[in-house]
C-alpha positions as CSV (number, residue, x, y, z in Angstrom):
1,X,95.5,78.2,113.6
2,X,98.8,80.0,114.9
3,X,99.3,81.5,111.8
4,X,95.8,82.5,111.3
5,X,95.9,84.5,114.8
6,X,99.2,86.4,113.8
7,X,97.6,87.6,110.4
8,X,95.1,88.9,112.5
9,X,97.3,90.5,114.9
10,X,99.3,91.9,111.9
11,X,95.7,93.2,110.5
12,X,94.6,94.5,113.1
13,X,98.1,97.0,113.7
14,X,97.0,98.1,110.3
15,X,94.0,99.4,111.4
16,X,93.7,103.1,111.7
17,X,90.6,105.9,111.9
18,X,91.9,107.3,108.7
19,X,90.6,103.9,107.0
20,X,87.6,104.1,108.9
21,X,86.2,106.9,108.0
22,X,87.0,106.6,104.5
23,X,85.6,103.4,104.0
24,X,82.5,104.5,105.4
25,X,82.6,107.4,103.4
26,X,83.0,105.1,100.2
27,X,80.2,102.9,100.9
28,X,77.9,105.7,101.9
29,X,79.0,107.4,98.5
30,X,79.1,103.9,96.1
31,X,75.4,103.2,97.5
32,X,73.4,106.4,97.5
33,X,75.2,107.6,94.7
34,X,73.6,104.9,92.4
35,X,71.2,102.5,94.0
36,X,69.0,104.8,92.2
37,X,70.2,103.8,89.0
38,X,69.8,99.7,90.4
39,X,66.5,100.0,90.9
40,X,65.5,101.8,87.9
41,X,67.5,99.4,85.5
42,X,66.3,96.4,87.4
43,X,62.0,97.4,87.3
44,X,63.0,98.3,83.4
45,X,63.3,94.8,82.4
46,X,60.1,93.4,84.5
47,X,61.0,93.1,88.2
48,X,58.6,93.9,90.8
49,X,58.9,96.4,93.7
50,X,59.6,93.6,95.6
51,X,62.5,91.9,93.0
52,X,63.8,94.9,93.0
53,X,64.2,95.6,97.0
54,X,65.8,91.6,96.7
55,X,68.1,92.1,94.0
56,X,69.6,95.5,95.2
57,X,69.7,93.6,98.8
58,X,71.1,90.8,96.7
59,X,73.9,93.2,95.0
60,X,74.9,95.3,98.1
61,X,75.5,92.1,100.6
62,X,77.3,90.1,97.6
63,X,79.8,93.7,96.7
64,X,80.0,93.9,100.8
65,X,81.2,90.6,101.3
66,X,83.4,90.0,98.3
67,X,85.4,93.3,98.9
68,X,86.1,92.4,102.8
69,X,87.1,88.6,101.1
70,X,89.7,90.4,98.5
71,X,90.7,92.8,100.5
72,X,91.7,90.8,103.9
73,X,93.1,88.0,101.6
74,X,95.4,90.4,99.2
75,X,95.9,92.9,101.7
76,X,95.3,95.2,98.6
77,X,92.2,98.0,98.7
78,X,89.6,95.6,96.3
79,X,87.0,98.2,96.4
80,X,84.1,96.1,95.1
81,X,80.6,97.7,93.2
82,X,77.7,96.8,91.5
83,X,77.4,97.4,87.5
84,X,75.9,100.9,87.6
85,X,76.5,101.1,83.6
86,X,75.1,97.9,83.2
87,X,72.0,98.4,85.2
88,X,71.9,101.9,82.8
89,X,72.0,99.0,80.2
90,X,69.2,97.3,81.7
91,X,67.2,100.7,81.4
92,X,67.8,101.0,78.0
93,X,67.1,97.4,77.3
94,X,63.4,96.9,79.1
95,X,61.5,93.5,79.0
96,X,62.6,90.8,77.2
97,X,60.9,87.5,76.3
98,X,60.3,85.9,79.3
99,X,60.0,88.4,81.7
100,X,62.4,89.1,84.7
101,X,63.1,85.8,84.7
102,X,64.6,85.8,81.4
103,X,67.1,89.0,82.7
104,X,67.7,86.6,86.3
105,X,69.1,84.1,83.4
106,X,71.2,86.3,81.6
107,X,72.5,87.6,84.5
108,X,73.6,84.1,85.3
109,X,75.2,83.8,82.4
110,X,77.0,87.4,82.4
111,X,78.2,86.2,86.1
112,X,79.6,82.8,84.2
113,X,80.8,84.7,81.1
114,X,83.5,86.9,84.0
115,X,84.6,83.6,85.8
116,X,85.6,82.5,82.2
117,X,86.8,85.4,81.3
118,X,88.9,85.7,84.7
119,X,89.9,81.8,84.8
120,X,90.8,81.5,80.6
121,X,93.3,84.3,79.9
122,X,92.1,84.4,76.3
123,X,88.9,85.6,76.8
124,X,90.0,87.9,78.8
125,X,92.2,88.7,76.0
126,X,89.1,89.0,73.9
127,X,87.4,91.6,75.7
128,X,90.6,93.5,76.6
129,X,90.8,93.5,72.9
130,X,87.4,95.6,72.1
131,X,88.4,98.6,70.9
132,X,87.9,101.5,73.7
133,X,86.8,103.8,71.4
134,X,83.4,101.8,70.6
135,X,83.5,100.0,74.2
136,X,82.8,103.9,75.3
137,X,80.4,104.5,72.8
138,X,78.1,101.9,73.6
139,X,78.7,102.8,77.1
140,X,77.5,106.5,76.4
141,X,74.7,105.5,74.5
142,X,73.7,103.2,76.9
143,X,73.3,106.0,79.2
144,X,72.0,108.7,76.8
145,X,68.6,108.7,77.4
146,X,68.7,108.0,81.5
147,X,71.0,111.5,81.5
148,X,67.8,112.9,79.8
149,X,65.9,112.1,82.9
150,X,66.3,115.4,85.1
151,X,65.6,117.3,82.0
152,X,61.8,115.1,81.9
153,X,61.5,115.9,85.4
154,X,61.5,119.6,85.3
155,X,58.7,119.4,82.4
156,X,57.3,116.7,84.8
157,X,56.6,119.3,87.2
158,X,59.0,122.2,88.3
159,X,58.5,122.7,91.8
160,X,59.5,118.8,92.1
161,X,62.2,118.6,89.5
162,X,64.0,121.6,90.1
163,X,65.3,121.6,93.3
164,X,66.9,118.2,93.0
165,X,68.8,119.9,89.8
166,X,70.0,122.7,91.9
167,X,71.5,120.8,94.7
168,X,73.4,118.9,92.5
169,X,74.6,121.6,90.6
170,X,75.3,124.3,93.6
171,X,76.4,121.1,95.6
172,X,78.9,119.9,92.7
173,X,80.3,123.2,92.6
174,X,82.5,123.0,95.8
175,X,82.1,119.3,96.3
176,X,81.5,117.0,93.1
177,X,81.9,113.7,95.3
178,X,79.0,115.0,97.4
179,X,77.1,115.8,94.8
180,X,74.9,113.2,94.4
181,X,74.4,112.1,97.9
182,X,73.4,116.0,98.1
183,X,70.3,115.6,95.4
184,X,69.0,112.5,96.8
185,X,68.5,114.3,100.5
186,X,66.7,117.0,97.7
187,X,64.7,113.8,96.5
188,X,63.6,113.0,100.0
189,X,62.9,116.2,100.9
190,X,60.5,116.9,98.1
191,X,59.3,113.8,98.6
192,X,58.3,114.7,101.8
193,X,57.1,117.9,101.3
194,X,55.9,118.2,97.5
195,X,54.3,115.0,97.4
196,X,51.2,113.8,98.6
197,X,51.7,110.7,100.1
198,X,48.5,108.3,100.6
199,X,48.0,107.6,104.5
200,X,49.3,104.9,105.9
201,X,52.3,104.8,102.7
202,X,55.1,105.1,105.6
203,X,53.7,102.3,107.8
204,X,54.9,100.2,104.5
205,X,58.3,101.4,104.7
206,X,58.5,100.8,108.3
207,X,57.5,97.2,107.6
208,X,60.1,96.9,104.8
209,X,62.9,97.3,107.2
210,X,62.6,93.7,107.5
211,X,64.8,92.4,104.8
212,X,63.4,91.5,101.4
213,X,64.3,88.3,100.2
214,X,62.5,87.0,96.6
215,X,64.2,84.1,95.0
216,X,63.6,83.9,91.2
217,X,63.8,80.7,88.6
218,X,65.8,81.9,85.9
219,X,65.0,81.4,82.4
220,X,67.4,80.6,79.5
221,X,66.9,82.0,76.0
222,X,68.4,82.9,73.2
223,X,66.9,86.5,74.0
224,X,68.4,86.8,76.8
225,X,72.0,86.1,76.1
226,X,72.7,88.2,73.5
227,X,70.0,91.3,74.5
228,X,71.4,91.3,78.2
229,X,74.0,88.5,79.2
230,X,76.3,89.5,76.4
231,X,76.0,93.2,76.4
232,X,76.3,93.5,80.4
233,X,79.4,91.5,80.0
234,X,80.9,93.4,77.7
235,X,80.2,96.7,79.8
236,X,81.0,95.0,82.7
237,X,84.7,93.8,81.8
238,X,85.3,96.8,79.6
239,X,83.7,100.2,81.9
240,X,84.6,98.7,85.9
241,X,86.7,95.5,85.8
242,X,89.4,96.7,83.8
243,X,89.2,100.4,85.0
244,X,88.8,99.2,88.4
245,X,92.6,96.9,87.9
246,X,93.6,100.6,86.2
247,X,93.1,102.4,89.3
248,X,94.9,100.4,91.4
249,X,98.0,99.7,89.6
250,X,98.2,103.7,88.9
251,X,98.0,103.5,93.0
252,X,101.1,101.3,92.6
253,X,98.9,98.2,93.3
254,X,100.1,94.7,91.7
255,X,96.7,92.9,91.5
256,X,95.8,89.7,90.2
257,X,93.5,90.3,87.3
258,X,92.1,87.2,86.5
259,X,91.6,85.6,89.8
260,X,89.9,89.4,91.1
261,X,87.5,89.2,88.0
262,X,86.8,85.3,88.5
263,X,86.4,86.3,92.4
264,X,83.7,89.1,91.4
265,X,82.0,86.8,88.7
266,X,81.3,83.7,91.4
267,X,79.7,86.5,93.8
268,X,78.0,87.8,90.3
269,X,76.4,84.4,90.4
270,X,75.4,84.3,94.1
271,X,73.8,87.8,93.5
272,X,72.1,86.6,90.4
273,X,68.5,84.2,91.7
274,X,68.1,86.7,93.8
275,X,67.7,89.5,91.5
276,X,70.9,90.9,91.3
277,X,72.6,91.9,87.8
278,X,76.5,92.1,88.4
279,X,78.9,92.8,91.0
280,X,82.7,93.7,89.9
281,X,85.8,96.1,90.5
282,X,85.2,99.6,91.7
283,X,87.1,102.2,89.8
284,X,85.7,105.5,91.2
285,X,85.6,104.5,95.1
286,X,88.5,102.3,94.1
287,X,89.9,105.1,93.8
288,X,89.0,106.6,97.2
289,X,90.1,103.4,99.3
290,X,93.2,103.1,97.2
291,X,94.6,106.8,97.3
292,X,96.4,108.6,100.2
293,X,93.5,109.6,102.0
294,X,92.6,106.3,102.5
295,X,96.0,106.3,104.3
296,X,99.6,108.1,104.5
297,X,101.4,103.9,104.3
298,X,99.6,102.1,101.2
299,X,100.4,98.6,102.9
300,X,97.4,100.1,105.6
301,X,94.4,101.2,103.0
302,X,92.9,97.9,102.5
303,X,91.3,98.5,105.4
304,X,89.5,101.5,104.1
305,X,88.0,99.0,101.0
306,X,87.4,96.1,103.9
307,X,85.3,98.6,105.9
308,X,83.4,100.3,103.2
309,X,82.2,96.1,102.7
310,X,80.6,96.2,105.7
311,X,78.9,99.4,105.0
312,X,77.6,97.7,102.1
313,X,76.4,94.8,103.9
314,X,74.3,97.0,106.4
315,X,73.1,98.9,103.5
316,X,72.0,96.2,101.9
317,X,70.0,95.0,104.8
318,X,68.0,98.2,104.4
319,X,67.4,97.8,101.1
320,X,63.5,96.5,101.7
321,X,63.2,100.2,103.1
322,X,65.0,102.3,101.0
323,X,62.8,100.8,97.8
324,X,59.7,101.5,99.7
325,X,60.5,105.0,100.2
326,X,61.4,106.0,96.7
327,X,58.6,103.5,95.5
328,X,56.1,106.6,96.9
329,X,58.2,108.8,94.6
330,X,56.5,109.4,91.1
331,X,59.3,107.5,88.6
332,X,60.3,110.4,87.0
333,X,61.7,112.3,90.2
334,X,64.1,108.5,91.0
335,X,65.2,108.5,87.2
336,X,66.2,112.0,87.4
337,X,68.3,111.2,90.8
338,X,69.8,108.3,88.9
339,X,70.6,110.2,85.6
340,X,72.3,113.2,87.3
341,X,74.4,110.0,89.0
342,X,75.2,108.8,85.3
343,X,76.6,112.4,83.9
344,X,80.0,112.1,84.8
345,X,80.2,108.6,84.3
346,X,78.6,110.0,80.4
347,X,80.6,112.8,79.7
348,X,83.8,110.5,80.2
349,X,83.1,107.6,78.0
350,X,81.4,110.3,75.5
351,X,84.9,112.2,75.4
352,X,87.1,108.8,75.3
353,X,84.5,107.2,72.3
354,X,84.9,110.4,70.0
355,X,88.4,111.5,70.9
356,X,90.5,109.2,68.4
357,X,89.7,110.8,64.7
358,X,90.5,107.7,62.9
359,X,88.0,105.7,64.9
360,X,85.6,108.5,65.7
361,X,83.3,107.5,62.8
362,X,82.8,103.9,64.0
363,X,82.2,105.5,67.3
364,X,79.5,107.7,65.9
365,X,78.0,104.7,64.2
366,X,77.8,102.4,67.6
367,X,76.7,105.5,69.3
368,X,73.6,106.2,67.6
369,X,72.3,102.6,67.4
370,X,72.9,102.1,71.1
371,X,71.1,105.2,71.8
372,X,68.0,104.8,69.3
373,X,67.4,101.7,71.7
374,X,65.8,100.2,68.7
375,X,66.0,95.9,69.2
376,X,66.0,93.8,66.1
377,X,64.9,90.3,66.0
378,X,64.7,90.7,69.7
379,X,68.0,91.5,70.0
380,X,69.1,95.5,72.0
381,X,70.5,98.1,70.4
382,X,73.3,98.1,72.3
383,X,74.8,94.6,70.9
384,X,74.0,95.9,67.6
385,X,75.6,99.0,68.1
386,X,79.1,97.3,69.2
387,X,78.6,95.1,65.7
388,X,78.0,98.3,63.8
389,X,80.7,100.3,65.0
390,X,83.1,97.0,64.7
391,X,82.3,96.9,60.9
392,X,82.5,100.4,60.0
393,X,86.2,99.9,62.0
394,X,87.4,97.1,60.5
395,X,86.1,98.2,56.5
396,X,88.3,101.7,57.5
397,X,91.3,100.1,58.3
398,X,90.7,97.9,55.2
399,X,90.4,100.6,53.1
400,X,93.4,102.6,54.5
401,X,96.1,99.5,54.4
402,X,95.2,99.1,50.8
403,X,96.1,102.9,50.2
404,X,99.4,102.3,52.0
């Protein structure tokens, strides 16, 4: 108990505005920046307005909570996030045999799959291992056709899409880390004033600010685990955990890999009946918590990640409301929000997939069946894709150590 009391003392000394501020600013940015995305990826593959409102409750609580654990225990800035490239994943995926509960089961599984891969080093090895090259390729293809979203939603209608295109652009400009935040208050005010909501629509959002909980009773297929389980892993580990352990050793961090990604995968699995896909490492508000504007002394700045957990907690409180609002929303006008949130997040794992030439060719290969988001045998694109490009990888190295 002593002890306990002087680490709080010693904590609370850390403390400082600076932190404050920024780790509000990080969870203001993490959430608006790609609930968007949440919600789109988790109605793709069958959940209901109100699965949806539970499981991005579910996600923002779990990310909240597991980044104030890390970061009070390790005294490191853990920023913590959900999956926004595998919720762009679940987009591309859509409903699988057995419904949403089906995807609540692989999501079990994927949370299982990260404890492993956190607990037994060689798994971890194993996806470490995946070349980056096709790791980014799937990635981008992945989010191919949600980045063609805005571009729908000016054909759409104009007067709707347009606005929320030019805030983000004219925004961007001077500020890129405000840019999204900037074309969702352009969502909600077109919302407001271009769309003609049915009476009594806002009395529902009102009564949504009581939190949504829906529990869900998974089910476990074949289907499931290598259409969504599998894939989400593998974009998961590969596009935020290990990015996310990046960022904070080029921060002159030491983190613990495997016990942060076994940390993120048990919260992963507390997210999951609830609705929730994945929760992991941060690597772009990792980044925020973990640089110097998080603080001038880097022993201080896992305060800035610990506060910005908090942030997520309240925002996932809200979440009933926030997916009533953008529920009044025609689809097109959220997906176009979510896809201008993706186009960084695409440009960068397009530019990493093609820039090696001797792999560029396997890169194309995983690219374009990942992005024709044809299934076969019930199986996504994307899992195909990753076996594509790995063949076309492995034949060319074949081929080019038998001409040495």
């Amino acid at each position: 108990m002593r002890n306990l009391r002087s680490r709080s003392r010693v904590m609370l000394k850390d403390f400082s505005v600076q932190s404050l501020f920024m780790g509000l600013l990080t969870a203001f940015v993490g959430f608006t920046s790609s609930f968007a995305v949440v919600l789109h990826g988790l109605q793709a593959v069958g959940a209901t307005d109100a699965q949806a409102a539970s499981g991005l409750m579910a996600l923002s609580i779990s990310m909240g909570l597991c980044a104030v654990m890390l970061s009070a225990v390790t005294r490191l800035p853990v920023s913590i996030a959900w999956s926004t490239p595998g919720a762009a994943l679940l987009a591309s995926i859509g409903t699988i045999d057995g419904g949403f509960n089906a995807a609540v089961g692989a999501f079990i599984l994927c949370g299982v799959l990260i404890v492993v891969a956190g607990l037994f080093k060689p798994l971890g090895r194993a996806v470490a291992a995946i070349p980056a090259p096709l790791a980014n390729a799937m990635l981008s293809g992945v989010l191919l056709g949600l980045c063609f979203a805005p571009v729908k939603a000016v054909a759409f209608n104009p007067l709707l899409g347009l606005p929320i295109i030019l805030t983000w652009i004219v925004v961007g400009a001077f500020k890129r880390l405000w840019a999204v935040p900037a074309a969702l208050v352009a969502f909600a005010l077109v919302l407001a004033f271009g769309v003609d909501i049915p009476v009594g629509a806002l009395s529902s959002v009102e009564q949504s600010l009581v939190p949504v909980i829906d529990i869900v009773h998974p089910v476990f297929n074949l289907a499931g685990f290598v259409s969504i389980a599998l894939p989400l892993f593998i974009v998961t580990m590969a596009s935020q955990n290990i990015p996310g352990i990046a960022v904070l050793k080029v921060n002159h961090y030491d983190p613990m890999p495997g016990l942060l990604f076994a940390v993120t995968g048990v919260f992963s699995l507390l997210a999951a009946p609830f609705g929730g896909h994945a929760v992991n490492l941060a690597a772009i508000t990792a980044a925020m918590c973990a640089g110097q504007d998080a603080h001038a002394d880097p022993s201080r700045r896992y305060w800035a990640a610990l506060i910005s957990g908090v942030g997520y907690v309240i925002f996932g409180l809200l979440a009933g409301a926030v997916t009533a609002f953008v529920a009044l929303a025609p689809p097109i006008l959220i997906e176009a929000v979510a896809g201008l949130a993706l186009v960084g997040a695409f440009s960068s794992s397009a530019m990493a997939a093609f820039q090696a030439p001797e792999s560029r060719e396997a890169a194309a290969i995983t690219f374009l069946v990942t992005a024709s988001g044809v299934s076969f045998g019930g199986i996504s694109g994307a899992f195909w894709g990753l076996i594509a490009g790995g063949l076309m990888l492995a034949l060319s190295r074949i081929v080019q150590a038998r001409k040495k």
